[in-house]
N, C-alpha and C positions, 0 to 999 in steps of 0.2 A: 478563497474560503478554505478554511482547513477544517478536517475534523477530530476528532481529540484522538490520541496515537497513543497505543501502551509500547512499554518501554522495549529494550532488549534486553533479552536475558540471556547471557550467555549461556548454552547447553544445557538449558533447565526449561523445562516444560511450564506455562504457565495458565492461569484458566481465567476467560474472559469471561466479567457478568453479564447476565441480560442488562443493568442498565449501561455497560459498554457501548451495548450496541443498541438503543432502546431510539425514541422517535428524536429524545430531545439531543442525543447523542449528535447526531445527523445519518449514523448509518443505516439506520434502519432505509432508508430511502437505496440503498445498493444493493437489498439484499442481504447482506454478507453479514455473519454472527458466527459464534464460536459456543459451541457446548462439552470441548474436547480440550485437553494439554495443546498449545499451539506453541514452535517456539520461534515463531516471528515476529516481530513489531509491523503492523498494520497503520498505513498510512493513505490517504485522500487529500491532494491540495487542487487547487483550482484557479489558473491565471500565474500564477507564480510560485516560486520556491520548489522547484521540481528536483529530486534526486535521482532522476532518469540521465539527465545530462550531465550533471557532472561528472558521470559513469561510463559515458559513452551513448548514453541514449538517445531518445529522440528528444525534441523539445517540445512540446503540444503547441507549445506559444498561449498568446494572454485571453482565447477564447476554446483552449482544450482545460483536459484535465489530465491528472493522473491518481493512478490508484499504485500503492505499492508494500512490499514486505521486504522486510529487513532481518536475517539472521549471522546467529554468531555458532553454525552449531557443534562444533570443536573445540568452543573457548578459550579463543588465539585471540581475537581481540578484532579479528577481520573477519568482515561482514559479507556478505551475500545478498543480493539483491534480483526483486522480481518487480517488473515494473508492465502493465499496459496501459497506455493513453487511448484520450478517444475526444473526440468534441459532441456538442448540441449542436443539431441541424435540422434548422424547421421542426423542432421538438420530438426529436429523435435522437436517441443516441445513437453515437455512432464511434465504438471502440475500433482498437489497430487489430489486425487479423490475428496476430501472434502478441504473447509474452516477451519481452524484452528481460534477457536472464546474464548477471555478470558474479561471477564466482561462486556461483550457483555449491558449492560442496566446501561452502566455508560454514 
């Protein structure tokens, strides 16, 4: 399951709406919303299509997730990534201790 991802923008701030992040969005259920310039692409897949691993990361496999941001912010065209995984256990979550960080100052 994916949830709707806004885009990248190179080196340019961008502002997320409330219905970005509203119930029917799916994020509302993370948490996680934007009231501010943010300039990452924000992303959530689940079971598949992970952008952690083809980066080096971990791989949650087909009963984890990941949550992730994607920046450009030098407007080179290479990206920056922040990734943490985590699974559902006995209806708990249960994310990785740490951030998973590759080119973090692109």
């Amino acid at each position: 399951m994916g949830l709707p991802v806004l885009g990248v923008v190179a080196a340019l701030g961008i502002y997320g709406v409330p219905r970005d992040f509203d119930a029917a969005s799916g994020w509302e259920c993370t948490g996680f919303s934007v009231t501010m310039p943010m300039y990452y692409q924000v992303g959530y897949r689940q079971g598949a299509g992970y952008r952690g691993p083809r980066r080096g990361g971990v791989d949650p496999g087909l009963d984890g997730f990941e949550a992730s941001a994607t920046g450009d912010l030098d407007g080179d065209g290479e990206t920056s990534l922040f990734v943490i995984t985590g699974e559902v256990v006995d209806q708990e979550v249960r994310a990785a201790p740490q951030v998973y960080a590759v080119d973090e100052l692109e």
